[in-house]
C-alpha positions in Angstrom: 87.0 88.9 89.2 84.8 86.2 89.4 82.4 87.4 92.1 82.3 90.6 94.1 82.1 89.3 97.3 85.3 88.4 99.4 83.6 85.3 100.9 82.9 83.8 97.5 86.1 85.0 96.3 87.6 81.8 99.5 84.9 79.6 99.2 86.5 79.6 95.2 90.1 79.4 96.7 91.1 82.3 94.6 93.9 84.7 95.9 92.9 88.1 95.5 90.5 89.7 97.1 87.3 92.8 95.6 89.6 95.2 96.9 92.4 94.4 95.0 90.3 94.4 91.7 88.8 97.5 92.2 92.7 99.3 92.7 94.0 97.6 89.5 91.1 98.9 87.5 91.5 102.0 88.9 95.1 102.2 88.5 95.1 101.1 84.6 92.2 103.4 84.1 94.0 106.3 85.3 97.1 105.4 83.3 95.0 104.4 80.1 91.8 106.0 79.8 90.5 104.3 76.7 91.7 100.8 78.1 88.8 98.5 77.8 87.8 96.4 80.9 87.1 92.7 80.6 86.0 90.0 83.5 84.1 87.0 84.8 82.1 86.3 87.0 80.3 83.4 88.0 76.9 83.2 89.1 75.8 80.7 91.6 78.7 79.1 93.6 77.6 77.2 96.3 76.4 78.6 99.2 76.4 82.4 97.6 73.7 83.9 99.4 71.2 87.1 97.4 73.3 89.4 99.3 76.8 88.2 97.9 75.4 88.1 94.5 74.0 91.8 95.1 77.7 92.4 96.2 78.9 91.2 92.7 76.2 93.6 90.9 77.2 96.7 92.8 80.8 96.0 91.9 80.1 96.0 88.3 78.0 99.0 88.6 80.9 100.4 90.2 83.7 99.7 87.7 81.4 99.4 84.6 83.6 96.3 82.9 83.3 97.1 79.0 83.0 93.1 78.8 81.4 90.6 81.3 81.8 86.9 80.8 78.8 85.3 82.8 79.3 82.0 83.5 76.9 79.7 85.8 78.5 77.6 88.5 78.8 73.9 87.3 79.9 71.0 90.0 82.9 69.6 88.2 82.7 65.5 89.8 85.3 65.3 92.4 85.7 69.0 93.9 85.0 70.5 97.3 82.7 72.8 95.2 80.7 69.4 94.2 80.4 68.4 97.9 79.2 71.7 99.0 75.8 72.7 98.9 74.3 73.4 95.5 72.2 77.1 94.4 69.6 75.8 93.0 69.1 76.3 89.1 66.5 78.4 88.6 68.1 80.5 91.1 71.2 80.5 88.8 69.3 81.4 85.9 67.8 84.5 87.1 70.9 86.0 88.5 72.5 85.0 84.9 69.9 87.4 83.8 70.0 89.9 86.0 73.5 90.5 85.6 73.2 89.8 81.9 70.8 92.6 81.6 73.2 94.8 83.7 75.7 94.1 81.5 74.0 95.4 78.6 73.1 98.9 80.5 76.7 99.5 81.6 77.9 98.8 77.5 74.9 100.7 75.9 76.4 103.7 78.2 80.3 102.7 77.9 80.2 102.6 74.2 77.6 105.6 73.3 80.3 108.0 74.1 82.3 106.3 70.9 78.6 107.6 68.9 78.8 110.6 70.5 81.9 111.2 69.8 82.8 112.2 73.1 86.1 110.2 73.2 
């Protein structure tokens, strides 16, 4: 997925769109219930504002990925992402926690029905 939030979703120059996740992952879920979930996201593109990054944890609330690989935005030399105003580190930090922490939550409850042998 990469962010939850269409505008980051252009300013990255990727082609799909939050709506388009959340109907795949509802559509394989519906077709394979056990099917285990997995995506990125990256914290801290430039110019992604609290409220796009809130967009990205509400997303993941909402489709409870069994796996999220957190990455924080690095400037590769060279890119329009380089040129573009930076989030500033500590800024990326925390949201890698926050979401780090929120990823923990949503597998602690995704995988206690496998203990409880609710599956």
């Amino acid at each position: 997925m990469q962010s939850g939030n269409n505008e980051v979703l252009k300013a990255m120059k990727r082609g799909h769109t939050v709506e388009t996740f959340e109907e795949i992952v509802k559509t394989f879920r519906k077709e394979i219930p056990e099917i285990t979930i997995s995506t990125d996201i990256i914290v801290g593109h430039p110019t992604e504002t609290e409220e796009q990054f809130e967009d990205t944890l509400k997303l993941m609330q909402e489709i409870k990925p069994d796996i999220i690989n957190i990455s924080r935005f690095v400037a590769r030399p060279g890119t329009t992402a380089a040129e573009m105003p930076q989030v500033h580190g500590n800024i990326r930090k925390a949201r890698s926690r926050r979401l780090t922490e929120l990823q923990r939550k949503i597998s602690l409850e995704q995988n206690k029905k496998w203990l409880d042998g609710k599956e």
